[in-house]
C-alpha positions, 0 to 999 in steps of 0.5 A: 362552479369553481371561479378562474381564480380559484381554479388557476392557484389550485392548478398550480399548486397541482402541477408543481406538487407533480413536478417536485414528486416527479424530481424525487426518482432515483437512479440505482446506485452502481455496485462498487467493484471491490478491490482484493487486498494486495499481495505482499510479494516480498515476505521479510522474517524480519525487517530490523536487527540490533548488532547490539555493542559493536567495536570501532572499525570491526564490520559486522553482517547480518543476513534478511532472510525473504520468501517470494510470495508471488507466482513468478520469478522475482528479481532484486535489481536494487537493495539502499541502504540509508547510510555508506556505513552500511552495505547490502549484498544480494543475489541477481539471480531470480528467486522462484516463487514460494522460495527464499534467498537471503540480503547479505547487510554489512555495518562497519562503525568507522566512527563513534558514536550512536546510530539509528 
């Protein structure tokens, strides 16, 4: 027969062998929702224009030309430009979706030099 001595270290090593097996469970991941790409509401043909050599004090205009891409009206309620010597003019209507509009931009070089 098996001594207390020997009995208990061996109980031991049993029960935390139980135990560290027992710890090992994992809970199911949950599923990732996936997101769907966003939309590109406003759709520009272009997003840059070179006027190319411009003579001094000579305003000059270029039209963006733009789709509304979404499924409702979209209305543009502010156009920036990053300059005074630039001007954009666009129209507050709305534009159905699937249509096109234009922003009207305006450069006037005032002053020389180059600009970007």
């Amino acid at each position: 027969m098996l001594s207390m001595k020997k009995l208990l270290p061996f109980l031991f090593c049993v029960l935390t062998a139980s135990f560290v097996s027992a710890q090992g469970t994992s809970v199911p991941a949950k599923p990732v929702a996936t997101q769907p790409a966003p939309v590109e509401i406003l759709g520009l043909k272009e997003t840059t224009h070179d006027f190319g050599k411009i003579p001094q004090s000579r305003p000059v205009t270029y039209n963006f030309e733009f789709k509304n891409n979404g499924k409702e009206p979209l209305i543009l309620e502010n156009v920036q430009a990053s300059c005074g010597c630039t001007t954009p003019e666009w129209s507050k209507e709305p534009v159905e979706a699937g249509a096109t509009s234009t922003i009207k931009v305006g450069y006037n070089a005032a002053a020389e030099g180059q600009f970007s």
